[in-house]
Backbone as numpy.savetxt, mean C-alpha at the origin, in Angstrom:
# Nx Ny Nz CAx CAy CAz Cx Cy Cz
8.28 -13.80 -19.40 7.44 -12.60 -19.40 8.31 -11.34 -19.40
7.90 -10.25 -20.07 8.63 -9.04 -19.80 8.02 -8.42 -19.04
8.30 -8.09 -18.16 7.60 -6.99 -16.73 7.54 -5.95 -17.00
8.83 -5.55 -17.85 8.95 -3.92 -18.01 7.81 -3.52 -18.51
7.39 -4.27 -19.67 5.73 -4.31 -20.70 4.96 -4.05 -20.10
4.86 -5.44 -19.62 3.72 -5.63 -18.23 3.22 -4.39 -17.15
4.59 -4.20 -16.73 4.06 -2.76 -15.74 3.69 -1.69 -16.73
4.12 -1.34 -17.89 3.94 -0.51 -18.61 2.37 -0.27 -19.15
1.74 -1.32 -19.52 0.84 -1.40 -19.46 -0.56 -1.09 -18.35
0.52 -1.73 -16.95 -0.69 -1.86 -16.05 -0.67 -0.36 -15.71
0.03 0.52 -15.72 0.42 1.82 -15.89 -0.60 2.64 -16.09
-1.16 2.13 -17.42 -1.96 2.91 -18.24 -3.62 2.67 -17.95
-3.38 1.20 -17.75 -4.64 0.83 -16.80 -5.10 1.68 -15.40
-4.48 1.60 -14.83 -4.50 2.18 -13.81 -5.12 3.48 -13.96
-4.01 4.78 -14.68 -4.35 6.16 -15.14 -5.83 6.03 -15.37
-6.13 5.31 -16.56 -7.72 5.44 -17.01 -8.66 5.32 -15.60
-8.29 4.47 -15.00 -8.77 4.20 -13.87 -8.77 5.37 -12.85
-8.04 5.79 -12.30 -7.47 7.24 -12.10 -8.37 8.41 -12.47
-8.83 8.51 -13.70 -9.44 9.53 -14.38 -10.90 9.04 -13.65
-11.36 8.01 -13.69 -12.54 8.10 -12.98 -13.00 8.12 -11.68
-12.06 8.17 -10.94 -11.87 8.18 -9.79 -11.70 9.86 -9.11
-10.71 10.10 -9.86 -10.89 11.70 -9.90 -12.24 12.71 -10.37
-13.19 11.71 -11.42 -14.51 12.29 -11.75 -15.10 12.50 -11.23
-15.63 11.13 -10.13 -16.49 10.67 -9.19 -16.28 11.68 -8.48
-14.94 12.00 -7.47 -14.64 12.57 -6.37 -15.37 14.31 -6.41
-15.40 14.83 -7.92 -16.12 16.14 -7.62 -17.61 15.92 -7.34
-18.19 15.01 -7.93 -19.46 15.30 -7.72 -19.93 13.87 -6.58
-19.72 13.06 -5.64 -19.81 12.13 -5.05 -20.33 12.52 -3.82
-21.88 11.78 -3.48 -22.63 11.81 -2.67 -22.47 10.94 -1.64
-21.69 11.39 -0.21 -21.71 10.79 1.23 -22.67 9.93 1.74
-23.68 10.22 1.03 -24.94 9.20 1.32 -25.00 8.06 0.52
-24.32 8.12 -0.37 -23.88 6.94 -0.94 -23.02 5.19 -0.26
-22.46 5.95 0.48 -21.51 4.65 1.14 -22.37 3.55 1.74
-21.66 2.40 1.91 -22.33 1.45 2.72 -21.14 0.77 3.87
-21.75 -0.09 4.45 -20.68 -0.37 5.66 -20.61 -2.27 4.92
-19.15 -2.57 5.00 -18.92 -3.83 4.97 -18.82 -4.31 6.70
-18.55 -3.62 7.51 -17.93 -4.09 8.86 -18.03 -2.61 9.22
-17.70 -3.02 10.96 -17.30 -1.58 12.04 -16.25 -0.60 11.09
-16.52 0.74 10.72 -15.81 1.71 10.27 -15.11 1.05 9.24
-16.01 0.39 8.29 -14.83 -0.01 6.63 -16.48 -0.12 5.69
-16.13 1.32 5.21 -16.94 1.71 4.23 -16.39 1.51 2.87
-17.18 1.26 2.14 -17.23 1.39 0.97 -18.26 2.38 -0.09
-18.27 1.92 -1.28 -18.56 3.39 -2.21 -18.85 2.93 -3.86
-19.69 3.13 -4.49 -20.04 2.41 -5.70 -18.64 2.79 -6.52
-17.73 3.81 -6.20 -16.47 4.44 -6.86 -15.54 2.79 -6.75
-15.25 2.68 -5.48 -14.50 1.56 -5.33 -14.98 0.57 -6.33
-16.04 -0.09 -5.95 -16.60 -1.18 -6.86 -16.58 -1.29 -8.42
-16.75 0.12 -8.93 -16.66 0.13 -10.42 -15.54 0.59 -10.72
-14.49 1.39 -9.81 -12.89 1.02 -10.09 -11.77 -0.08 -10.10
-13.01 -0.45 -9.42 -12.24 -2.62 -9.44 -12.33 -3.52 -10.46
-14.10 -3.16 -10.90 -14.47 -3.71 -12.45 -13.93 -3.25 -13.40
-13.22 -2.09 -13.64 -12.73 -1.42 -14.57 -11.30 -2.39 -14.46
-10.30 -2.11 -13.72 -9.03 -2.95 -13.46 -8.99 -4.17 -13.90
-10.28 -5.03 -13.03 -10.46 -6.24 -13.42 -10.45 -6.41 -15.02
-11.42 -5.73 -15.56 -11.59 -5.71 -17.13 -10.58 -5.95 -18.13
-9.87 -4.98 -17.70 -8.38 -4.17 -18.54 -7.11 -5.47 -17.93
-7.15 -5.63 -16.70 -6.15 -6.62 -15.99 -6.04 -7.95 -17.19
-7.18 -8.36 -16.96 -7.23 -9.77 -17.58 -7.14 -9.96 -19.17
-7.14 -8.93 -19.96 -6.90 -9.15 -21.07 -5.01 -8.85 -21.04
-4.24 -8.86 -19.97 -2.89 -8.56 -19.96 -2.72 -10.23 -19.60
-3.52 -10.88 -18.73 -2.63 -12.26 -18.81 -3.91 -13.08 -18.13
-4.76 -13.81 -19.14 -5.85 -14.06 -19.20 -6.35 -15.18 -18.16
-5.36 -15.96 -18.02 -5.16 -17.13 -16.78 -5.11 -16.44 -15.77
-4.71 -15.57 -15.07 -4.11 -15.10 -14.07 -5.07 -14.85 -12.75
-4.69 -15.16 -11.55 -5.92 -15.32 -10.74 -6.40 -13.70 -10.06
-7.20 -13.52 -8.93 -6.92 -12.20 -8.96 -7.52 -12.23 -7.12
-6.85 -11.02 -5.76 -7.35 -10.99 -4.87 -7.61 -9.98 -4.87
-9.11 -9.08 -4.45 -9.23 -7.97 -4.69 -9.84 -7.26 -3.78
-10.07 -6.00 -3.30 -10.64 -5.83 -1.87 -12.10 -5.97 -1.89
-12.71 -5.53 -2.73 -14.18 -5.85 -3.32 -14.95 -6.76 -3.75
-13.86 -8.03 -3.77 -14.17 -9.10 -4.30 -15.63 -9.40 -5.78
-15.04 -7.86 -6.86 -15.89 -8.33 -7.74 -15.68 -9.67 -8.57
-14.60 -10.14 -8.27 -14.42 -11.50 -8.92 -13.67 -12.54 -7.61
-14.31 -13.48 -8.29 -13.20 -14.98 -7.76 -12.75 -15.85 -8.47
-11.00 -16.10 -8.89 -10.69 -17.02 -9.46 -9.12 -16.94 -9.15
-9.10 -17.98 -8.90 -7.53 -18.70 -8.38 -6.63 -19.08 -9.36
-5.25 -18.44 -9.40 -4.28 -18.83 -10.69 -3.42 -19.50 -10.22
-3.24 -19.95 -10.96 -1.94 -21.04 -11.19 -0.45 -21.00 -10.48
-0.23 -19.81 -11.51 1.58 -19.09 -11.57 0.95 -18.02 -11.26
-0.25 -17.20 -11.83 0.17 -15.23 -11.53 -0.88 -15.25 -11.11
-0.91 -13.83 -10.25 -2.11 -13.37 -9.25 -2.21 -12.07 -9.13
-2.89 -11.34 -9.00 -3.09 -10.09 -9.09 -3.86 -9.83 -8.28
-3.28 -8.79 -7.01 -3.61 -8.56 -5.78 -4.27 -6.84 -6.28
-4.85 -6.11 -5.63 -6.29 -4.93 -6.30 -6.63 -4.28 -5.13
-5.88 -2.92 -4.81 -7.30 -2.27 -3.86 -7.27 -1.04 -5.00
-8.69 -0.88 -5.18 -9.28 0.15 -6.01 -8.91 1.60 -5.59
-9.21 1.42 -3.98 -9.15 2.81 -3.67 -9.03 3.04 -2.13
-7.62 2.56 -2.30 -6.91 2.72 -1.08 -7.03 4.05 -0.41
-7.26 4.02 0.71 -8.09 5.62 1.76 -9.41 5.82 1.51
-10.07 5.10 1.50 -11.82 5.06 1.04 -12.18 6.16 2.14
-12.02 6.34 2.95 -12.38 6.82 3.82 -11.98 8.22 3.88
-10.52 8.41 3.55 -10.14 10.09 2.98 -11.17 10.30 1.91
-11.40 9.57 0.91 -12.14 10.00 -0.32 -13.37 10.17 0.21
-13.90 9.44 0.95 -15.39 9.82 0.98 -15.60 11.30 1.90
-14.66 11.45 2.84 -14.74 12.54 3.40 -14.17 14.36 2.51
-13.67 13.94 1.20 -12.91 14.77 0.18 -11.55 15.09 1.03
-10.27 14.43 1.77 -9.49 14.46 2.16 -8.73 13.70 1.40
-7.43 14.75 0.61 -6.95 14.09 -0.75 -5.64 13.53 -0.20
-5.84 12.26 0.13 -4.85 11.42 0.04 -5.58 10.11 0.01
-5.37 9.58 -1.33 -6.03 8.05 -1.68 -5.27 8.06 -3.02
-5.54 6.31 -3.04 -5.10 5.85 -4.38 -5.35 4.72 -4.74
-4.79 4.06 -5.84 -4.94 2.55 -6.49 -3.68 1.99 -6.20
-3.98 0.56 -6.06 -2.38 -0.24 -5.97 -2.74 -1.12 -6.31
-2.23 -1.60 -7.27 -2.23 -2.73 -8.28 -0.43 -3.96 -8.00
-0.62 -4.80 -7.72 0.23 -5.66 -7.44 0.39 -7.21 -8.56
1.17 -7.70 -8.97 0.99 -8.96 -9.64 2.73 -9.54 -9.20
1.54 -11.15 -8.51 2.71 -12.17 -7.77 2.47 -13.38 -8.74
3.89 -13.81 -9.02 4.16 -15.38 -9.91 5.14 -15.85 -8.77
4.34 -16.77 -8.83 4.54 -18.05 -7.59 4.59 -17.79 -6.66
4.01 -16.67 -5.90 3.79 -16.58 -4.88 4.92 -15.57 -4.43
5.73 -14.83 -5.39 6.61 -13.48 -5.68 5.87 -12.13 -6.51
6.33 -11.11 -5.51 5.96 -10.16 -6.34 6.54 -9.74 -7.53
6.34 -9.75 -8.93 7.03 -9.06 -9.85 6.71 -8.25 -10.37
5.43 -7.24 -10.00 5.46 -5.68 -10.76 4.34 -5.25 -9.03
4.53 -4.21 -9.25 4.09 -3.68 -8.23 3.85 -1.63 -8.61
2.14 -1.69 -8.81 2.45 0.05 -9.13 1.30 0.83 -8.02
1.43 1.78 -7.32 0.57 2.85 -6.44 0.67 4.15 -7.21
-0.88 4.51 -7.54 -0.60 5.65 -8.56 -1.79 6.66 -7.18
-0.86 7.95 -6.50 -1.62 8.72 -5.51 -2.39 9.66 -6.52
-3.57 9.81 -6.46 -4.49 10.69 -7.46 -4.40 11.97 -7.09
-4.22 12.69 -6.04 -4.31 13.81 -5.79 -3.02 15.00 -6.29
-1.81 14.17 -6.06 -0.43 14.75 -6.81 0.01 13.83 -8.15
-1.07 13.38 -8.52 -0.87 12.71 -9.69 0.65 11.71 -9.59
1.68 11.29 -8.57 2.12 10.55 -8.64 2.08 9.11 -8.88
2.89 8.44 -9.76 2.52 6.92 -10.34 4.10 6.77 -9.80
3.92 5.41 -8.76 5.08 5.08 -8.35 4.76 3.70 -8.73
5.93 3.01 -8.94 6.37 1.69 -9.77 7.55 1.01 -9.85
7.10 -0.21 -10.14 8.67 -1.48 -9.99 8.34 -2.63 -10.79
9.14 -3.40 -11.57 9.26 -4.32 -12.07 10.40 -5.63 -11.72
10.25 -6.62 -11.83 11.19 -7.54 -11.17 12.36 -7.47 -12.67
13.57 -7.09 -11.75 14.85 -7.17 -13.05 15.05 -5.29 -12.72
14.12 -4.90 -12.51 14.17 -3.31 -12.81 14.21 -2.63 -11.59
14.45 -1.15 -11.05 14.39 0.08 -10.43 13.39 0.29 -10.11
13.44 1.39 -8.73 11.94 1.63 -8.30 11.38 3.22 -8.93
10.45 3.23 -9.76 10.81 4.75 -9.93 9.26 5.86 -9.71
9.26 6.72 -9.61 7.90 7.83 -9.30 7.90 9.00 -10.67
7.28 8.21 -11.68 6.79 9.17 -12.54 7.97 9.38 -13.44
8.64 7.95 -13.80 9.79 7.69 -14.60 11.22 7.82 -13.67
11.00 8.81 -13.18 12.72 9.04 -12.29 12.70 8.37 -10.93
13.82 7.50 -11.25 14.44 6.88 -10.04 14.06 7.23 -8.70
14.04 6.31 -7.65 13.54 6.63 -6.33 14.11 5.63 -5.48
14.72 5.97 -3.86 15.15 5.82 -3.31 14.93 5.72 -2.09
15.16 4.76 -0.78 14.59 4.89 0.61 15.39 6.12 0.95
15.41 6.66 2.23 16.24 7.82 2.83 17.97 6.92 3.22
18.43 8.01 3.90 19.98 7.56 4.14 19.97 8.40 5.30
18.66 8.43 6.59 19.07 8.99 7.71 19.15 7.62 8.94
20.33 7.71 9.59 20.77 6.84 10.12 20.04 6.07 11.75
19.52 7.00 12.28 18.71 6.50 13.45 17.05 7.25 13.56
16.62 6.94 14.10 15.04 7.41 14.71 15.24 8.79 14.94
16.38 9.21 15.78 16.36 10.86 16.18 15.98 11.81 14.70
16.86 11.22 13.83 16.56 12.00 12.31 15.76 11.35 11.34
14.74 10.75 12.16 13.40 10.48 10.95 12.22 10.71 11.27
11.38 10.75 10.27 10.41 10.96 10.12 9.17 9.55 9.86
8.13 8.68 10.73 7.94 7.83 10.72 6.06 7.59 10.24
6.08 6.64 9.62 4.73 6.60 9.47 3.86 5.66 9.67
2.61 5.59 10.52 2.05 4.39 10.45 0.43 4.96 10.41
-0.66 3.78 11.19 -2.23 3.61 10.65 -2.84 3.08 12.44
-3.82 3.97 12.16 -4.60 3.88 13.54 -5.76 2.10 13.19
-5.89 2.21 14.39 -6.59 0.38 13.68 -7.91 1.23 14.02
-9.33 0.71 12.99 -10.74 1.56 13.04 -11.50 -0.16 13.21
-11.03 -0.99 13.55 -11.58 -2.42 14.65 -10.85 -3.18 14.89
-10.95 -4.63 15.33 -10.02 -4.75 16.29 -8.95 -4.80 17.29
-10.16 -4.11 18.06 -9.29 -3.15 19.27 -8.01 -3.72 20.11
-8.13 -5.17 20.40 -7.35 -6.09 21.45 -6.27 -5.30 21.36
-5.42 -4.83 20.40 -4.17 -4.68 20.54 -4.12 -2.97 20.79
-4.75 -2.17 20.87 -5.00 -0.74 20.72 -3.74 -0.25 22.13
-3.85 -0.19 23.39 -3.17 0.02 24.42 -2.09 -0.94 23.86
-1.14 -1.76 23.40 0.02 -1.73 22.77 0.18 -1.09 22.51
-0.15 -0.48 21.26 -0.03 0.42 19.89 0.02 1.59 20.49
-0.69 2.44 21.62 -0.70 2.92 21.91 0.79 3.41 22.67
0.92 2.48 23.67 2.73 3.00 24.31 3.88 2.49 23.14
3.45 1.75 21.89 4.74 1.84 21.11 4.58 3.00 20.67
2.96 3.81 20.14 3.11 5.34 19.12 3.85 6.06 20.28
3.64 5.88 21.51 3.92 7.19 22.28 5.75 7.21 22.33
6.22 5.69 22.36 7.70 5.89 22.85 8.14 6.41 21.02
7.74 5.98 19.99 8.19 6.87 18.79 7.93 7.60 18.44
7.21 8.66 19.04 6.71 10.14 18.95 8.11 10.78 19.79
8.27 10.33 20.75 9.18 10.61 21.82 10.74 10.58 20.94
11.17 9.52 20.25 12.61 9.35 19.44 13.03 9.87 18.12
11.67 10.55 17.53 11.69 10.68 16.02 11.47 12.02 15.92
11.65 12.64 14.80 11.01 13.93 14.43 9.92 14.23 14.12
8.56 12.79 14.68 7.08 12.80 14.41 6.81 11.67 13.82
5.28 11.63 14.01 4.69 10.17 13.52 3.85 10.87 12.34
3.46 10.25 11.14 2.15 10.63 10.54 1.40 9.59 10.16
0.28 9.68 9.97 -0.83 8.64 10.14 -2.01 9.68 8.57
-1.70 8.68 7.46 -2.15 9.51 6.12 -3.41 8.74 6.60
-3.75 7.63 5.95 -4.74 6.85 6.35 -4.60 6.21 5.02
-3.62 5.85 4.33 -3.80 4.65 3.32 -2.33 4.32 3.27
-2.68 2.66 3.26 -1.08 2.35 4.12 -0.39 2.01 2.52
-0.84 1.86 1.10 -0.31 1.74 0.04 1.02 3.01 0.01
-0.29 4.22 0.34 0.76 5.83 0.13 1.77 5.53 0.93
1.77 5.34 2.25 2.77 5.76 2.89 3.81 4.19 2.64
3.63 3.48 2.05 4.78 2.47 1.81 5.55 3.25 0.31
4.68 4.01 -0.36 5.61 4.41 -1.35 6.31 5.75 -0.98
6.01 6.38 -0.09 6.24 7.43 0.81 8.00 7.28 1.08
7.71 5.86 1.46 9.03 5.31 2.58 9.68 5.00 1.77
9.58 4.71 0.04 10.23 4.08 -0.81 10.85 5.35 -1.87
10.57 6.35 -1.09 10.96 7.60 -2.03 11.77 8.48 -1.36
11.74 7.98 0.02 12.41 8.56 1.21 11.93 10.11 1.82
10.30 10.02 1.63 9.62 11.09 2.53 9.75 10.68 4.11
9.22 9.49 3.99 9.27 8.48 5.24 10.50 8.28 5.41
11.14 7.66 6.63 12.14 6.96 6.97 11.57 5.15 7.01
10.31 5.51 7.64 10.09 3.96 8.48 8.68 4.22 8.29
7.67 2.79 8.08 6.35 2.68 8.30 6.17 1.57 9.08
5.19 1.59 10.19 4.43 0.28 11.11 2.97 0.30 10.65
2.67 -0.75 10.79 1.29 -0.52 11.05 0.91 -2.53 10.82
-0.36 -3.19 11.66 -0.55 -3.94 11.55 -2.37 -4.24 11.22
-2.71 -5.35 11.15 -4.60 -5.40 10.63 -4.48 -5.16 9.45
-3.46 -4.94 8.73 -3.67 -4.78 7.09 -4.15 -6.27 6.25
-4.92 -5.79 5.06 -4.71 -6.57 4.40 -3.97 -6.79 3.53
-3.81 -7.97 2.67 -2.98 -8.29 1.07 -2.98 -6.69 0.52
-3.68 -6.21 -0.18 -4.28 -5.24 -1.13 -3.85 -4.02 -0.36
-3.67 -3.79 0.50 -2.90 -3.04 1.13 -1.50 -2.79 0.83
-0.73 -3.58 0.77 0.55 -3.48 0.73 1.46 -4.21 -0.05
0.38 -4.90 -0.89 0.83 -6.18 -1.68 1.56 -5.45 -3.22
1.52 -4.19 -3.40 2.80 -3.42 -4.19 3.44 -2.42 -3.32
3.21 -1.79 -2.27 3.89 -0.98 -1.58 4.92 -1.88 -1.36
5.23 -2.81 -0.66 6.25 -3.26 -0.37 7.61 -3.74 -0.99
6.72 -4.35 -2.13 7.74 -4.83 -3.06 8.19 -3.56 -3.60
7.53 -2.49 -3.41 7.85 -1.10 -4.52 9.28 -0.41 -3.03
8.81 -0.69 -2.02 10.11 -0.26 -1.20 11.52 -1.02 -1.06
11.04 -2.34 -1.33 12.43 -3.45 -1.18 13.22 -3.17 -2.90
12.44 -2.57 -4.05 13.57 -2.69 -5.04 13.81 -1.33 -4.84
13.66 0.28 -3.96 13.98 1.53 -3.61 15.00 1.63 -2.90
15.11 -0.17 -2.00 16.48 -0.44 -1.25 16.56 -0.72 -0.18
15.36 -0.73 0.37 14.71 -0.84 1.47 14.13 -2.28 2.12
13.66 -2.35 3.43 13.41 -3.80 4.04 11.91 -3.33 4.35
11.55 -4.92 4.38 10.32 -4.84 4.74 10.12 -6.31 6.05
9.41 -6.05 7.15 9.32 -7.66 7.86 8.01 -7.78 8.77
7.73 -8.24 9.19 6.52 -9.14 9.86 6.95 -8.02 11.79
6.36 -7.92 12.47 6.64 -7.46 13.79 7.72 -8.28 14.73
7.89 -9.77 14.27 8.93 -10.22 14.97 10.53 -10.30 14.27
10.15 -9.29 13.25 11.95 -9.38 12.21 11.85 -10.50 11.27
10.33 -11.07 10.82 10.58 -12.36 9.63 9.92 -12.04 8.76
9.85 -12.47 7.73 9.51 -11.92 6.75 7.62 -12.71 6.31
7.33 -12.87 7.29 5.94 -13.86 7.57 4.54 -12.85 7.61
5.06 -11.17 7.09 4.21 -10.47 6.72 3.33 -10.50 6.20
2.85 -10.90 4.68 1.68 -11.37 4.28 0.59 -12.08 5.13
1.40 -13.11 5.78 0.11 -13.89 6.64 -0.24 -13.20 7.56
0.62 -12.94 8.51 0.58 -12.12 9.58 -0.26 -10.85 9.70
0.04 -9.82 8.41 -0.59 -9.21 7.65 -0.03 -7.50 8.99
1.25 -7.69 9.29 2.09 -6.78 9.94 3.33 -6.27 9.24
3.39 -4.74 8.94 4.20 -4.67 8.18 4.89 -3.54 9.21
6.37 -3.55 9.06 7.45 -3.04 8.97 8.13 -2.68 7.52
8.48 -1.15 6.96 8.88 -1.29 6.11 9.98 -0.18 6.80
11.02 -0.11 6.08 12.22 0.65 6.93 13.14 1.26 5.42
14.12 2.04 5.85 15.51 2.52 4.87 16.56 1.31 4.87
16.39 0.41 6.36 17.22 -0.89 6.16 18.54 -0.43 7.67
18.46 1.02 7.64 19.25 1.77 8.89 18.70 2.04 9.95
17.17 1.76 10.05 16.09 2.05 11.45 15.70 0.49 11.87
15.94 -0.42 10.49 15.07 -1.72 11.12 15.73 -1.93 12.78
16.93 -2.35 13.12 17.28 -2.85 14.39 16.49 -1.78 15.11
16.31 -0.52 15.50 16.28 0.31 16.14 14.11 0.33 16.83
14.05 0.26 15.02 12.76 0.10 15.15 11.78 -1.75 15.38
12.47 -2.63 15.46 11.96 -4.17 15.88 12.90 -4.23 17.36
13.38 -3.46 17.91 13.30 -3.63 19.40 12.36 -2.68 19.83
12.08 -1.39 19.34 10.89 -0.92 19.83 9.53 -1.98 20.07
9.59 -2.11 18.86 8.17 -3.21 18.54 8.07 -4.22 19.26
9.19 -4.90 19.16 8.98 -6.43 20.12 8.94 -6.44 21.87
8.96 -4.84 22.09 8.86 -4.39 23.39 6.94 -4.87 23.87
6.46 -4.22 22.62 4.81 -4.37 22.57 3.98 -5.14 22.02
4.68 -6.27 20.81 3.83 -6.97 20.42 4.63 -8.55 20.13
C-alpha cells in the first residue's frame, strides 16, 4: 500500500467533511442534541459527518473494517480498520466554543499507519503516514525540547461520568498545576494530542477515552518524536483506554506523578 496516497486522499475526505461541519455550526439548533449517556451528547452534525467519511472511506479500501463513535456502520476487517470520531468536542460545538474536530485513523494489523486530525476552527490539518513525517498543513512538526515540568505547559480532560476515579485526578491535577507553567483542559482529547505533537503542549493525561479519541492523535505524536503509554509506563493504552502522551523528556517525571494516583 502507499500511505503517502492513502493519507492524501483521506485528507481531502476529511476537508469536504470539514466544510460541512463548519456549515452546520452557523446555523445549528441546541435543541437539536440528544443524550447517548450522562453528559455525552450527540447531534445530527456528528451522525451525517460519519456517513459522509464512511461513504468516501470505503471506496479508498473497500474490505476494510471500520470503529466509529456513532456506530453508523458495523463491519470487522481483516488487515485494515478505520477508527472515526466525526466530531471530536461535540460538546464545544454544540455550545459554539471553537475548538473541535475530525480524526480519522487507519490500523493494518492492529498498527497504526496513517493517522490525520483536521481542527476546523484554525483550519489546521495535522497528519502522518507510516514510512513518513508528522506534518500540520504540509510543514513538518515536532514534540517540544523543554526538559522538565517546571518549563511546560501540560494538557489533559475532565471525566463528564465515571466518577470513581475523580478525587485521584483531582490531587494528581492539583500536584501538576503546582510543577508546570499550567494545565489546559480544551475538551477534545484528538486536539490536544496534536497540540503535543507540534509542541504547543509539552505533555497530555487524560484517561475514560475512547479508540476514536486518540486512535490518530497518538500515532500522529509518536512519528513528531514523541511517546505515548498506558498510566502504568506500558504501552496497553488502547485497552486500557489511558493515555500519556509526552516530548519523551517529561515521561519519567510525569509516570511517577501518575503512579502516585492511579
Amino acid at each position: 500500500m502507499n500511505y503517502e496516497l492513502i493519507c492524501n486522499k483521506v485528507i481531502s475526505i476529511v476537508k469536504l467533511t470539514g466544510n460541512f461541519i463548519r456549515k452546520e455550526a452557523l446555523q445549528f439548533d441546541v435543541q437539536k442534541i440528544e443524550y447517548k449517556g450522562l453528559n455525552d451528547m450527540v447531534s445530527y452534525v456528528d451522525k451525517t459527518a460519519e456517513q459522509k467519511l464512511v461513504q468516501n472511506l470505503e471506496k479508498l479500501i473497500p474490505d476494510a473494517g471500520f470503529i466509529t463513535e456513532e456506530k453508523t456502520i458495523n463491519r470487522t476487517g481483516k488487515t485494515y480498520t478505520w477508527i472515526i470520531d466525526p466530531l471530536d468536542g461535540t460538546t464545544n460545538f454544540i455550545h459554539g466554543i471553537p475548538a473541535y474536530g475530525i480524526s480519522v485513523a487507519l490500523y493494518e494489523d492492529g498498527l497504526p499507519v496513517i493517522g490525520v486530525v483536521y481542527e476546523l476552527n484554525r483550519g489546521e490539518m495535522f497528519y502522518s503516514f507510516k514510512g513518513g513525517l508528522a506534518f500540520m498543513n504540509k510543514k513538518e512538526i515536532k514534540v517540544s525540547v523543554n526538559p522538565d515540568l517546571g518549563s511546560s505547559l501540560l494538557a489533559t480532560g475532565f471525566p463528564y461520568y465515571q466518577f470513581d476515579k475523580q478525587e485521584k485526578y483531582l490531587k494528581l491535577l492539583a500536584e501538576m498545576m503546582q510543577k508546570s507553567h499550567g494545565v489546559r483542559r480544551i475538551g477534545a482529547a484528538a486536539i490536544d494530542l496534536v497540540y503535543t505533537a507540534c509542541g504547543r503542549f509539552d505533555a497530555f493525561f487524560e484517561y475514560n477515552l475512547q479508540q476514536w479519541d486518540f486512535a490518530a492523535g497518538c500515532f500522529i505524536v509518536q512519528q513528531a518524536g514523541g511517546e505515548v503509554y498506558d498510566f502504568s509506563g506500558g504501552n496497553d493504552y488502547f485497552e486500557k483506554r489511558e493515555i500519556l502522551a509526552t516530548n519523551g523528556k517529561l515521561t519519567a517525571e510525569m509516570l511517577t506523578a501518575i503512579k502516585q494516583y492511579f
